[in-house]
N, C-alpha and C positions, 0 to 999 in steps of 0.2 A: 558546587556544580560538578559533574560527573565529567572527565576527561572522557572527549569524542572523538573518535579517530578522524584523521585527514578525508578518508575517501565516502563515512559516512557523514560529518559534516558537510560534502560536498553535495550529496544526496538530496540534505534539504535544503541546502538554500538550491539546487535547482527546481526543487517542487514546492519553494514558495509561494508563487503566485496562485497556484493551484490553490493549497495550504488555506490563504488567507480568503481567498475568496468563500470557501468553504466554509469557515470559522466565522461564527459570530463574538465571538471572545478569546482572548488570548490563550486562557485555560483549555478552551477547545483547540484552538493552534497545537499547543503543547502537545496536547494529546494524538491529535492526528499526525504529527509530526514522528512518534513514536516507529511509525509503520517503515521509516525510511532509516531509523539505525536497530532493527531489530537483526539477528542473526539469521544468516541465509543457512539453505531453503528456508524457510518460516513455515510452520508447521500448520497443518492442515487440522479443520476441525474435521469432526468424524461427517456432519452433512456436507461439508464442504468436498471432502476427499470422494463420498459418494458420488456427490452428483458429478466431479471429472471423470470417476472410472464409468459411470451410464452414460459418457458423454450427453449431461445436462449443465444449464444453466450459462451463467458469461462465459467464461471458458470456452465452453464447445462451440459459439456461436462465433462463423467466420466475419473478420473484421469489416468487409464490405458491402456485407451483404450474401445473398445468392449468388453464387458463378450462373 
């Protein structure tokens, strides 16, 4: 097993519940588990980077709603 640093093993046992809800198997656990010890920033696919700089898609949409 791959030694995980302090602060990102903290990462995921806080997005456990999340995690598991999500997961229909452990192997998928694992996997999405991946997203909270990768190296920061985490690198942008090329449609992803897009649609932030067109202010499209999650990202650009404000968290409440309309003002």
């Amino acid at each position: 097993m791959p030694d995980i640093p302090d602060t990102r093993m903290a990462r995921i046992e806080q997005g456990m519940n999340g995690l598991k809800q999500r997961a229909t198997h452990v192997k998928e656990l694992a996997q999405n588990a991946l997203f909270y010890v990768q190296n920061r920033p985490i690198p942008l696919s090329e449609k992803a980077a897009t649609q932030i700089k067109e202010g499209r898609g999650f990202a650009a949409r404000p968290a409440h709603g309309p003002c």
